[in-house]
PDB file of N, CA, C and O in Angstrom:
ATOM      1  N   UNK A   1      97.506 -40.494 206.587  1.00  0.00           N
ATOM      2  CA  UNK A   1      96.126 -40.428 206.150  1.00  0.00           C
ATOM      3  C   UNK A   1      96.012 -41.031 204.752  1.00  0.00           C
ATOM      4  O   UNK A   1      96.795 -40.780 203.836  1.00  0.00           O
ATOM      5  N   UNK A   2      95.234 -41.636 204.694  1.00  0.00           N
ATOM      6  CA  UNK A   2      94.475 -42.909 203.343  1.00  0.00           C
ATOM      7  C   UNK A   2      94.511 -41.762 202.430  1.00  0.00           C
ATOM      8  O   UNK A   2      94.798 -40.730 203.036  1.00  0.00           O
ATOM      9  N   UNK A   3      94.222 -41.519 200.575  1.00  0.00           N
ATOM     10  CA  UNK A   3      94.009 -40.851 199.741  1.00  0.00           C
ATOM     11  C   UNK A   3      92.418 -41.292 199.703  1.00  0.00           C
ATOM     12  O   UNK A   3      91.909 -42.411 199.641  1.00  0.00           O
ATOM     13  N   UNK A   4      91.896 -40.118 199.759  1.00  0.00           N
ATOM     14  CA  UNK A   4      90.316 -39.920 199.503  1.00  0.00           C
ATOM     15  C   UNK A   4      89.868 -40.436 198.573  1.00  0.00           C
ATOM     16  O   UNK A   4      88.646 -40.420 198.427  1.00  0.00           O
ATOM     17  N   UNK A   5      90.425 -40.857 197.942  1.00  0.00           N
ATOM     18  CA  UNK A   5      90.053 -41.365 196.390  1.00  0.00           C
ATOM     19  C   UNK A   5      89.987 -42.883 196.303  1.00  0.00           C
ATOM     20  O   UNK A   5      89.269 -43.484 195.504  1.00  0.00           O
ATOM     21  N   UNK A   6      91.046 -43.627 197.464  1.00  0.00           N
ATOM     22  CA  UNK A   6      90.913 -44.959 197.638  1.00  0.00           C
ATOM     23  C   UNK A   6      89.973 -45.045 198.453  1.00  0.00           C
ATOM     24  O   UNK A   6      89.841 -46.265 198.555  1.00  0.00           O
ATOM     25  N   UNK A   7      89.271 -44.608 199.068  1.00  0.00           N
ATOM     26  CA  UNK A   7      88.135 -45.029 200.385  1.00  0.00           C
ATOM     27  C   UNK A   7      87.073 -45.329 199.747  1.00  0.00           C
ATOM     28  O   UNK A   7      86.822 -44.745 198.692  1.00  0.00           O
ATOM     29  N   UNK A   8      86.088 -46.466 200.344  1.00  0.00           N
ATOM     30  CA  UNK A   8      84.782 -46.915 200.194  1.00  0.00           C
ATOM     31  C   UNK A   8      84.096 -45.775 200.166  1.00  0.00           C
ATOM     32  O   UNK A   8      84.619 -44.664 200.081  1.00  0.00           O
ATOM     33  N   UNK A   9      82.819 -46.014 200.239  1.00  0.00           N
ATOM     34  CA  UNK A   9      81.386 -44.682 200.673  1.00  0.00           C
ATOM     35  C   UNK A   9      81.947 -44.865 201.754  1.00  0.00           C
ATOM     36  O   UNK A   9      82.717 -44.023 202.216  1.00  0.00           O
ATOM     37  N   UNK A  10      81.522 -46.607 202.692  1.00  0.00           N
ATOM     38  CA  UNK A  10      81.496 -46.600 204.408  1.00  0.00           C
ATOM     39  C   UNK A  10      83.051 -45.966 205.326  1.00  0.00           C
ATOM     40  O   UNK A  10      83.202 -45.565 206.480  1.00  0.00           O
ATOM     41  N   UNK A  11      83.994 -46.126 204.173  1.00  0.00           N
ATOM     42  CA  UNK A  11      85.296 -45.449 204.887  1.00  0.00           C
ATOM     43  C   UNK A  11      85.065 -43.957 204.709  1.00  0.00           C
ATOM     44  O   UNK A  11      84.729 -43.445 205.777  1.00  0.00           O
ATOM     45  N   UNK A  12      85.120 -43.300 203.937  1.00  0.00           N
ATOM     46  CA  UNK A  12      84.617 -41.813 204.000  1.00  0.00           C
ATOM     47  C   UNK A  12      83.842 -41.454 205.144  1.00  0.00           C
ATOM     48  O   UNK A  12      84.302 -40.808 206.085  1.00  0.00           O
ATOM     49  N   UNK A  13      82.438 -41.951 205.052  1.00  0.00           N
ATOM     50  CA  UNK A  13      81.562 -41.563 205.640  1.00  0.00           C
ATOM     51  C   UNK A  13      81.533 -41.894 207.127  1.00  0.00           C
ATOM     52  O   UNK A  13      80.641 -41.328 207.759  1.00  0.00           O
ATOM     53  N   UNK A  14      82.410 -42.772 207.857  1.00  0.00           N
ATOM     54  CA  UNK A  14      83.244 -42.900 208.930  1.00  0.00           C
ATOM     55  C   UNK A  14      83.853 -41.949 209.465  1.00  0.00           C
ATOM     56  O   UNK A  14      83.712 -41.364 210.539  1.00  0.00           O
ATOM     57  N   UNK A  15      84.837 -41.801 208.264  1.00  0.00           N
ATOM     58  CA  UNK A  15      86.191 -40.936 208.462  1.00  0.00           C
ATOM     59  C   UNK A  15      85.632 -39.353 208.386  1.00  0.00           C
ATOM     60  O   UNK A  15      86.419 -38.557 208.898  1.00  0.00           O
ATOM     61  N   UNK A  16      84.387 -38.754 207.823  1.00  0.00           N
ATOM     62  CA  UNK A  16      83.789 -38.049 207.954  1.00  0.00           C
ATOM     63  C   UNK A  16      82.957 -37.641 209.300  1.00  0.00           C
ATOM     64  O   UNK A  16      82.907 -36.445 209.586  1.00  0.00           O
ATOM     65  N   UNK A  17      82.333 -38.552 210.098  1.00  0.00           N
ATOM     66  CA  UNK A  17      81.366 -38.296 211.313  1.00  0.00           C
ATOM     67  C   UNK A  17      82.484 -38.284 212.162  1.00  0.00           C
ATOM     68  O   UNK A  17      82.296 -37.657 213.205  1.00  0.00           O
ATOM     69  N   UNK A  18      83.899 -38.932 211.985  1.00  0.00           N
ATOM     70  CA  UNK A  18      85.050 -38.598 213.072  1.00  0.00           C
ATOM     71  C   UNK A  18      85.114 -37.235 212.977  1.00  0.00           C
ATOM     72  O   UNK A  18      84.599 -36.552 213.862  1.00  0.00           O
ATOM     73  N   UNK A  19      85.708 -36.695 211.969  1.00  0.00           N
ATOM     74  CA  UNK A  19      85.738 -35.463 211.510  1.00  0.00           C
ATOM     75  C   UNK A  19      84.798 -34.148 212.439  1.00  0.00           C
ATOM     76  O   UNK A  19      85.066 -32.984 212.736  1.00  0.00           O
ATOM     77  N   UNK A  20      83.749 -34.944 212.650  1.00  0.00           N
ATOM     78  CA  UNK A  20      82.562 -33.636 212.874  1.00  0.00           C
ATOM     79  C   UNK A  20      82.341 -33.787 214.814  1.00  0.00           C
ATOM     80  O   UNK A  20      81.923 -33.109 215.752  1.00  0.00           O
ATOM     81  N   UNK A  21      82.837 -34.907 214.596  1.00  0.00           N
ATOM     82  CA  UNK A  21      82.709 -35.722 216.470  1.00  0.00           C
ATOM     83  C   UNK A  21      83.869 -34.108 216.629  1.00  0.00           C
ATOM     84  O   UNK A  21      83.614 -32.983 217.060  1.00  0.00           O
ATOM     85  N   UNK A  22      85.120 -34.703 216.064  1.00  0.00           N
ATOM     86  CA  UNK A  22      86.035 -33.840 217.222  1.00  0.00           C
ATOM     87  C   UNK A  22      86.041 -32.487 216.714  1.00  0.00           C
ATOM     88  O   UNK A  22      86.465 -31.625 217.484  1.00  0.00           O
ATOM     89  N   UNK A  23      85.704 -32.183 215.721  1.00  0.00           N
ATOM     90  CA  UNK A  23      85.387 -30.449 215.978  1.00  0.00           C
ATOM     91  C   UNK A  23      84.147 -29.459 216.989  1.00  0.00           C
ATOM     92  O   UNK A  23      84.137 -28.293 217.384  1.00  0.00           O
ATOM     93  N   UNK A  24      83.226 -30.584 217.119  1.00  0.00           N
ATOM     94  CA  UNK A  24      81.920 -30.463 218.288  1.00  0.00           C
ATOM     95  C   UNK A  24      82.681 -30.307 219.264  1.00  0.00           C
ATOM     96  O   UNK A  24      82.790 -29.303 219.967  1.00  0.00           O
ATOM     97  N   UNK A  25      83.373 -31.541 219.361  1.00  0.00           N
ATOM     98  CA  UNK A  25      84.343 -31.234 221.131  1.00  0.00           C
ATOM     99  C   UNK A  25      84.782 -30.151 221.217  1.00  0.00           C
ATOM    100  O   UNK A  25      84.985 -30.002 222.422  1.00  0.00           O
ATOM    101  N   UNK A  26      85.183 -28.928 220.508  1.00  0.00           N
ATOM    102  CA  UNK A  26      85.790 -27.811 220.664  1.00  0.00           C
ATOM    103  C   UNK A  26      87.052 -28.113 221.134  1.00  0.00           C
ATOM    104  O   UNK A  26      87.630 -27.106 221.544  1.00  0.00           O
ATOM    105  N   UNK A  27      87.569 -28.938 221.206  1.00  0.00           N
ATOM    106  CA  UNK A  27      89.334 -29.422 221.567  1.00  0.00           C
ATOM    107  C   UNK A  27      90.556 -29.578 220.536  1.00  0.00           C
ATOM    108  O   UNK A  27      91.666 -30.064 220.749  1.00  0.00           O
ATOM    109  N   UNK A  28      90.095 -29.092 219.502  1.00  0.00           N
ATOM    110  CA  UNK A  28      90.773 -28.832 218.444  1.00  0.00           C
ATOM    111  C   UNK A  28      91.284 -27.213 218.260  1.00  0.00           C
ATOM    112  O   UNK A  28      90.562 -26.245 218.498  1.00  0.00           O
ATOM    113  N   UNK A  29      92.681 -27.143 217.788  1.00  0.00           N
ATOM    114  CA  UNK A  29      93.447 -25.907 217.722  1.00  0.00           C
ATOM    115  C   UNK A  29      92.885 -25.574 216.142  1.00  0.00           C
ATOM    116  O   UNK A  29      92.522 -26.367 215.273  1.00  0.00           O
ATOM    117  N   UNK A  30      92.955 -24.206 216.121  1.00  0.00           N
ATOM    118  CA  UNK A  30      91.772 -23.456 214.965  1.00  0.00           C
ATOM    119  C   UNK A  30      93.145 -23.803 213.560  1.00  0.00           C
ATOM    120  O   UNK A  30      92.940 -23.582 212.366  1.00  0.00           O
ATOM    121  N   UNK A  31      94.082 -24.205 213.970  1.00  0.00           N
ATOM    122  CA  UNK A  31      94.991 -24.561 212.645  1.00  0.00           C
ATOM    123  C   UNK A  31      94.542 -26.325 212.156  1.00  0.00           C
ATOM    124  O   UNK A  31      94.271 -26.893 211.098  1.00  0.00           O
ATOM    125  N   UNK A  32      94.614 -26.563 213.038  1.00  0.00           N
ATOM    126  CA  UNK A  32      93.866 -28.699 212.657  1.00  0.00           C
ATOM    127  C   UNK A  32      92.235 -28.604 211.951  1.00  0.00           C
ATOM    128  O   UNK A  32      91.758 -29.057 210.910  1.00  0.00           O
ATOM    129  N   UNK A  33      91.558 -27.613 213.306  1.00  0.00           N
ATOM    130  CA  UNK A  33      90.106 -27.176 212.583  1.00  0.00           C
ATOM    131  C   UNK A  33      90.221 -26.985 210.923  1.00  0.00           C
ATOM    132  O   UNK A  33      89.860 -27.889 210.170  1.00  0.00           O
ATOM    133  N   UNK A  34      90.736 -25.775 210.450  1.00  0.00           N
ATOM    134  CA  UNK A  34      91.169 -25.962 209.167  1.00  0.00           C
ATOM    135  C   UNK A  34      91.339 -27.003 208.341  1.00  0.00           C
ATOM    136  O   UNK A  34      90.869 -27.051 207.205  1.00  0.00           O
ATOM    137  N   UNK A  35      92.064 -27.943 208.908  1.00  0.00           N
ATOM    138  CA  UNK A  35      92.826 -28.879 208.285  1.00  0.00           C
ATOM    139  C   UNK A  35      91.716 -29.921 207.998  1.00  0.00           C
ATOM    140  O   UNK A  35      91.647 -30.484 206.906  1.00  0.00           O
ATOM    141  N   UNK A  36      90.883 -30.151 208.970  1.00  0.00           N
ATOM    142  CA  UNK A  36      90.111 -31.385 209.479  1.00  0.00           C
ATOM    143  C   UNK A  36      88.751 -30.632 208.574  1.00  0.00           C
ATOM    144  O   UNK A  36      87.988 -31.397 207.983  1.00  0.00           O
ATOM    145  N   UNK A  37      88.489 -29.010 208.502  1.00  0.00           N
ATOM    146  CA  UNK A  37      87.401 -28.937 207.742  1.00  0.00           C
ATOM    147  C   UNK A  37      87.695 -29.575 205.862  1.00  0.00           C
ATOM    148  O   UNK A  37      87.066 -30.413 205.215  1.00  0.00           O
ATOM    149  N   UNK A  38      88.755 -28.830 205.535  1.00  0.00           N
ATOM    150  CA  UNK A  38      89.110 -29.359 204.411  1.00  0.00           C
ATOM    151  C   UNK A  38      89.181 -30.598 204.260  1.00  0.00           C
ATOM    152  O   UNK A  38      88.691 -30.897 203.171  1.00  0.00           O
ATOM    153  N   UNK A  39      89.606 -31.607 204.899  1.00  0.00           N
ATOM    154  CA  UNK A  39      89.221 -33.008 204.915  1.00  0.00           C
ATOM    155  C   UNK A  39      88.122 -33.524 204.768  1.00  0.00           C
ATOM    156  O   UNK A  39      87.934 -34.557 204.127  1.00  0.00           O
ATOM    157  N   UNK A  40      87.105 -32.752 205.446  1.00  0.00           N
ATOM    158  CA  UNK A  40      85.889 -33.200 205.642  1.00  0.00           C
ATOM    159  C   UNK A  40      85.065 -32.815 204.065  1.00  0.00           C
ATOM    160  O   UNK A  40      84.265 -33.572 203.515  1.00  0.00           O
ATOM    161  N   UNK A  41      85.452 -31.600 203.596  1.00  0.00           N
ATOM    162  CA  UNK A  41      84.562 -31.263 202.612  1.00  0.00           C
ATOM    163  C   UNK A  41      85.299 -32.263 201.487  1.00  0.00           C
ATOM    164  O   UNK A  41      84.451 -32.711 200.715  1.00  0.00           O
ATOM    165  N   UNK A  42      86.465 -32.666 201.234  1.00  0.00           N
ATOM    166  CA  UNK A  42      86.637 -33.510 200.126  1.00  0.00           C
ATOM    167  C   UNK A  42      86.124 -34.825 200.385  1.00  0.00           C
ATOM    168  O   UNK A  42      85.870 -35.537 199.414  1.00  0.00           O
ATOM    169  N   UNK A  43      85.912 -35.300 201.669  1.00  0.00           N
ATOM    170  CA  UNK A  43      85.298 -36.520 202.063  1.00  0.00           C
ATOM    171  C   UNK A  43      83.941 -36.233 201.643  1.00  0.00           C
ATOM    172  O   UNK A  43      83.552 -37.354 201.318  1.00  0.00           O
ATOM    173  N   UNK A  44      83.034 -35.485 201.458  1.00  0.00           N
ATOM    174  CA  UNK A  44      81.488 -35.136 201.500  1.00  0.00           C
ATOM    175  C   UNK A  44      81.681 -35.398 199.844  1.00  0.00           C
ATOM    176  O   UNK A  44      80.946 -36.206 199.277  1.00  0.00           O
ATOM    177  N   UNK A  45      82.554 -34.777 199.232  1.00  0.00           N
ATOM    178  CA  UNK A  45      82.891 -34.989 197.467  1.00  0.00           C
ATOM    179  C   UNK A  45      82.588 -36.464 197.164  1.00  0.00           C
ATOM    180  O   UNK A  45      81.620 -37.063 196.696  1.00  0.00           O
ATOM    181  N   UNK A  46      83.618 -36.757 197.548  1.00  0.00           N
ATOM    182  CA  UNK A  46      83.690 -38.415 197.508  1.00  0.00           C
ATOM    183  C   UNK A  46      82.437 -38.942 197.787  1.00  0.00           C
ATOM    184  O   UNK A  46      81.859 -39.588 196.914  1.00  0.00           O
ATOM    185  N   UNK A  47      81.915 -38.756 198.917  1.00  0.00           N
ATOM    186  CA  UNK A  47      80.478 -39.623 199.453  1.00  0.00           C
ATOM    187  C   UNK A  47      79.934 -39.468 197.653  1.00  0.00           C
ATOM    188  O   UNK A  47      79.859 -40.348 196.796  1.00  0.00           O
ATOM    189  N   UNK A  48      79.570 -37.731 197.552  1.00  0.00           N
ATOM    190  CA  UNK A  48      78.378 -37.651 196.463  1.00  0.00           C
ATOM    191  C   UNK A  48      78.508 -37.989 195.415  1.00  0.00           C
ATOM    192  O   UNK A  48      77.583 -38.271 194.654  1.00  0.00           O
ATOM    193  N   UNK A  49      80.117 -38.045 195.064  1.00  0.00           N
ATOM    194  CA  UNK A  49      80.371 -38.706 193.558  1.00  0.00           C
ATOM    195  C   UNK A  49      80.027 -40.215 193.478  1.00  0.00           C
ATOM    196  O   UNK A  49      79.558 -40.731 192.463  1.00  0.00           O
ATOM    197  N   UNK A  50      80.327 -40.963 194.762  1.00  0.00           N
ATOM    198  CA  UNK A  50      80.123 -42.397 194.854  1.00  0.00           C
ATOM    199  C   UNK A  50      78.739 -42.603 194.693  1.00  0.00           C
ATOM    200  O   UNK A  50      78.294 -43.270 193.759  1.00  0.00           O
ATOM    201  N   UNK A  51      78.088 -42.114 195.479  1.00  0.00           N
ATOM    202  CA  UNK A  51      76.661 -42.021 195.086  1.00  0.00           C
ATOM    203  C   UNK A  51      75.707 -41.855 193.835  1.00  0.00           C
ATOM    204  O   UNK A  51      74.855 -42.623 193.388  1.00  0.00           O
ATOM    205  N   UNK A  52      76.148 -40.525 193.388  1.00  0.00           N
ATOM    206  CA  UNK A  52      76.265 -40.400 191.693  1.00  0.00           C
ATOM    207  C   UNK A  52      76.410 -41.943 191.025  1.00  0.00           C
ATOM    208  O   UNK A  52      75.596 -42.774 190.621  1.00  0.00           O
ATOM    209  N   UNK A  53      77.809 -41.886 191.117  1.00  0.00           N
ATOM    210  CA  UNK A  53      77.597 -42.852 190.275  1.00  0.00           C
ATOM    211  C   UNK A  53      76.590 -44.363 190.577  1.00  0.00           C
ATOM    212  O   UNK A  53      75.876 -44.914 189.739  1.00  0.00           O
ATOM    213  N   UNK A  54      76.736 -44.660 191.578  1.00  0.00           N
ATOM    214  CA  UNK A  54      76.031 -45.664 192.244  1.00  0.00           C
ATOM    215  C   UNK A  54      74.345 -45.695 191.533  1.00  0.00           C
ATOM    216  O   UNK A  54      74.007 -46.772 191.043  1.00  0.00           O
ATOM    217  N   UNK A  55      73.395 -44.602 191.493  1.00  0.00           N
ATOM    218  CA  UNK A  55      72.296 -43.842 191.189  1.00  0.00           C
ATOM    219  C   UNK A  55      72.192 -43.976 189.578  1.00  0.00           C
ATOM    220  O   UNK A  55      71.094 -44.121 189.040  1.00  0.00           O
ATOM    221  N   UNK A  56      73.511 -43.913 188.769  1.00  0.00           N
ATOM    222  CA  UNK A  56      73.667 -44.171 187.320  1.00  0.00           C
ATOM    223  C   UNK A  56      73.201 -45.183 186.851  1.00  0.00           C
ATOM    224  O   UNK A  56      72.341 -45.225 185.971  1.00  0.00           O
ATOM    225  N   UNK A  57      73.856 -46.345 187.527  1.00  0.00           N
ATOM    226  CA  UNK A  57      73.877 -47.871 187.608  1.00  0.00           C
ATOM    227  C   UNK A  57      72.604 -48.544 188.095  1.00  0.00           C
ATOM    228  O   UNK A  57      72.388 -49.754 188.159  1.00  0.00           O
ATOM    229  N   UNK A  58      71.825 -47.571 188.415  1.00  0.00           N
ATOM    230  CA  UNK A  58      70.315 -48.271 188.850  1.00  0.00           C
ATOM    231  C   UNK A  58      69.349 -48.392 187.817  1.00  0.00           C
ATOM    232  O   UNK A  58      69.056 -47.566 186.953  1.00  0.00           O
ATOM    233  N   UNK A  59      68.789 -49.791 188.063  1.00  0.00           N
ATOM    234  CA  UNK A  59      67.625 -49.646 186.887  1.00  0.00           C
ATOM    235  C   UNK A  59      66.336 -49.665 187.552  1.00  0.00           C
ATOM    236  O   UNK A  59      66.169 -50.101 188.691  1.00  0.00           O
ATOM    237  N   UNK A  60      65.499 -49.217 186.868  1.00  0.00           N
ATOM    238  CA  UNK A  60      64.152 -48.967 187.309  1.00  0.00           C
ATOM    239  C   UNK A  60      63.394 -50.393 186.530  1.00  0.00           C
ATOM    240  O   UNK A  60      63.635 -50.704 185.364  1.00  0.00           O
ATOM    241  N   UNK A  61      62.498 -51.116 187.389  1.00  0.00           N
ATOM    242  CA  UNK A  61      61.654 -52.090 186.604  1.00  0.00           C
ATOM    243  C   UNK A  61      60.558 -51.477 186.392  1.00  0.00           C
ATOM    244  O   UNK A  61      60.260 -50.588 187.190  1.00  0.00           O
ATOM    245  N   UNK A  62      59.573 -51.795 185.172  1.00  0.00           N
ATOM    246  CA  UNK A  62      58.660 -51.315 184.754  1.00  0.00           C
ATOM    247  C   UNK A  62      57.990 -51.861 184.041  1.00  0.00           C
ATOM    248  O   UNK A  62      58.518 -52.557 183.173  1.00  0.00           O
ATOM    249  N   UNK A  63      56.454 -51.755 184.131  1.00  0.00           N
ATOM    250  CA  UNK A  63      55.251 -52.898 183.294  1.00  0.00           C
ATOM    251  C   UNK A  63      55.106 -52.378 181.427  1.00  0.00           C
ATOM    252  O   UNK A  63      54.783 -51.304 180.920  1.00  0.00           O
ATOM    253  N   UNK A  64      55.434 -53.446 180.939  1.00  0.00           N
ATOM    254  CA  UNK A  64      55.746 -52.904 179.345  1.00  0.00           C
ATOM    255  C   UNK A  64      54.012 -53.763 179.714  1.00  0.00           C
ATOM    256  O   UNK A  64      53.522 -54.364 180.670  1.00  0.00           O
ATOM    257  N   UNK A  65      53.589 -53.380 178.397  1.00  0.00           N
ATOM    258  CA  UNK A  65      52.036 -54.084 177.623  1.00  0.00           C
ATOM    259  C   UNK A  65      53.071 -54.692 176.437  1.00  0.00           C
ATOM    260  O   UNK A  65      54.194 -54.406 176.021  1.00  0.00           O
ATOM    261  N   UNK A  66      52.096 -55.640 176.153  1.00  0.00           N
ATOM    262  CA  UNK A  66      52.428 -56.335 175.394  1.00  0.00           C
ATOM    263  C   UNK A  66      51.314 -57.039 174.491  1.00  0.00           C
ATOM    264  O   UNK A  66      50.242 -56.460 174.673  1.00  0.00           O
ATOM    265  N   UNK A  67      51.183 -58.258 173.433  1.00  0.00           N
ATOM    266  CA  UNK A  67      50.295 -58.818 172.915  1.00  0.00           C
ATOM    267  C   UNK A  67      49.821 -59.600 173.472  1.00  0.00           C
ATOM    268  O   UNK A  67      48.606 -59.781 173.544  1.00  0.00           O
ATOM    269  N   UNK A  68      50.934 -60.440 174.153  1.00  0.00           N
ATOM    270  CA  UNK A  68      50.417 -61.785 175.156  1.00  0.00           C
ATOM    271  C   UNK A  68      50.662 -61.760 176.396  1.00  0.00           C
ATOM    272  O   UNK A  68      51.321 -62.555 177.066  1.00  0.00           O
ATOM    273  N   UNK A  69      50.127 -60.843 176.695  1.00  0.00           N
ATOM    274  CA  UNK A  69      50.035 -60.056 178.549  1.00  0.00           C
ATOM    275  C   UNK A  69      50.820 -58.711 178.726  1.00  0.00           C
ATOM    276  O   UNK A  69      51.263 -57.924 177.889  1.00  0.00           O
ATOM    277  N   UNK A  70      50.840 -58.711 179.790  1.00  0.00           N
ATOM    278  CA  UNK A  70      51.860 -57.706 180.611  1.00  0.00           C
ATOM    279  C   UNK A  70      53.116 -58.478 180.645  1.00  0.00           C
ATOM    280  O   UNK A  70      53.180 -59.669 180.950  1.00  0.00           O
ATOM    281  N   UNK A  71      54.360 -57.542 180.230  1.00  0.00           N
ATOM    282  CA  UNK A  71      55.689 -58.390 180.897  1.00  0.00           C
ATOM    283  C   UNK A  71      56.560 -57.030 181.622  1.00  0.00           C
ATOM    284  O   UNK A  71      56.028 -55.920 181.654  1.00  0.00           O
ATOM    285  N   UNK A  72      57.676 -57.223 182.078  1.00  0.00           N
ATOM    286  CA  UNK A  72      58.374 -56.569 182.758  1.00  0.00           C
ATOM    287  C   UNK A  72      59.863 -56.526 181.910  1.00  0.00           C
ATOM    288  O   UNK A  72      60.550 -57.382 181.353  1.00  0.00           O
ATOM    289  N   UNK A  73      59.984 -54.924 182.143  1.00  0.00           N
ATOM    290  CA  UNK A  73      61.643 -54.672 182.049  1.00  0.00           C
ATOM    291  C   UNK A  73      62.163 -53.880 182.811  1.00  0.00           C
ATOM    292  O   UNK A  73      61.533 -53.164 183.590  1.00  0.00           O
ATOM    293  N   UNK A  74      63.608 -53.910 182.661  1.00  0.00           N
ATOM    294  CA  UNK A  74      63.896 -52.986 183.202  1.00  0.00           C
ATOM    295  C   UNK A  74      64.367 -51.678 182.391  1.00  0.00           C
ATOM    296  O   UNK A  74      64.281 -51.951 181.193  1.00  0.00           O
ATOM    297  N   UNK A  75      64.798 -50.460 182.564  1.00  0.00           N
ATOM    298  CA  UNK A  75      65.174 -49.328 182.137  1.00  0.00           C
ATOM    299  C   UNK A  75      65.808 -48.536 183.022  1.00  0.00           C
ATOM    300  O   UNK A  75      65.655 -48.273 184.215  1.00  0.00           O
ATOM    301  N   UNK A  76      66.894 -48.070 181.785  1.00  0.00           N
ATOM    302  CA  UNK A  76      67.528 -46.909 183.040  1.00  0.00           C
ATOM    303  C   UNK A  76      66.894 -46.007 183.835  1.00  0.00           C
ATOM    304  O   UNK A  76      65.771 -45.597 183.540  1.00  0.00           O
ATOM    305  N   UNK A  77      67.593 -45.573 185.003  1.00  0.00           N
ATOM    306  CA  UNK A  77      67.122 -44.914 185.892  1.00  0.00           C
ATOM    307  C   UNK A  77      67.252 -43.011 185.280  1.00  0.00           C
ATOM    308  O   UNK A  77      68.302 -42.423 185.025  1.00  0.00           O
ATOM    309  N   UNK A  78      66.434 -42.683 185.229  1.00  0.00           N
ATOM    310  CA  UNK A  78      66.439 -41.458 184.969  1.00  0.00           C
ATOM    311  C   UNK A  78      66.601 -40.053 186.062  1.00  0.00           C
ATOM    312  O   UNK A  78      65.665 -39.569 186.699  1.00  0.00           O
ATOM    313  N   UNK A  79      67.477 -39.754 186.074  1.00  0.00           N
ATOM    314  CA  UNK A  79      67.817 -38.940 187.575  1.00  0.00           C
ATOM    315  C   UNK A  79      66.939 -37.297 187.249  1.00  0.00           C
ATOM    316  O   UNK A  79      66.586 -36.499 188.117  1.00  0.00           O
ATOM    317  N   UNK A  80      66.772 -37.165 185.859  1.00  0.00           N
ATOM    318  CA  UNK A  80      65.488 -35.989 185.819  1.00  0.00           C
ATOM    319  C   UNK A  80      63.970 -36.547 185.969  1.00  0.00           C
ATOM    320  O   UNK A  80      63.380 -35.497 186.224  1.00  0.00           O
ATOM    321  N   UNK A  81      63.121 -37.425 185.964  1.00  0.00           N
ATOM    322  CA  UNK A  81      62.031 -37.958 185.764  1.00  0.00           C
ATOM    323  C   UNK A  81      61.231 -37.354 187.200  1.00  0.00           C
ATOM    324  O   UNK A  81      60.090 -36.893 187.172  1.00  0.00           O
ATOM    325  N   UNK A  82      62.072 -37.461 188.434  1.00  0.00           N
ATOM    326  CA  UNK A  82      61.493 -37.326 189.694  1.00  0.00           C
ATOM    327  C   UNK A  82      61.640 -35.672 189.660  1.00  0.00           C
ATOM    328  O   UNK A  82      61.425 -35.444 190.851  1.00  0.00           O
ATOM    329  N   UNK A  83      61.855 -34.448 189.088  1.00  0.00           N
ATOM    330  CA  UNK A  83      62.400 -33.187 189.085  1.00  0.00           C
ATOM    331  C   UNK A  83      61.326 -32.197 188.440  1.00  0.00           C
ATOM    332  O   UNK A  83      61.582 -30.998 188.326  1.00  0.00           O
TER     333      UNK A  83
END
């Protein structure tokens, strides 16, 4: 098994819906269940930290006024503004 820490979002989040496929099947022994839940919740880590940061890195464009019209910038994304 890959280290969670090297995986994409799309490899996680793969390797995650596998995760949830074969515990639905109920064909899993309640010692792998274990195993495969703990997998799954550090994979869900990973997704949200990637995301996080991803969400950091966004800028918001926005209409400044100005003297000689309207112009545009951008600005960081503020993750309290929508809260």
């Amino acid at each position: 098994m890959q280290d969670i820490k090297e995986l994409s979002f799309e490899e996680c989040l793969t390797e995650l819906e596998s995760i949830i496929k074969r515990m639905e099947g109920g064909e899993v022994k309640l010692s792998e269940s274990v195993n495969l839940y703990e997998r799954g919740i550090a994979l869900k880590t990973r997704c949200e930290e990637i995301l996080k940061s991803a969400q950091l890195k966004i800028e918001k464009i926005q209409l400044k006024p100005s003297q000689n019209g309207d112009e545009f910038e951008t600005v960081p994304f503020d993750l309290n503004e929508n809260k």
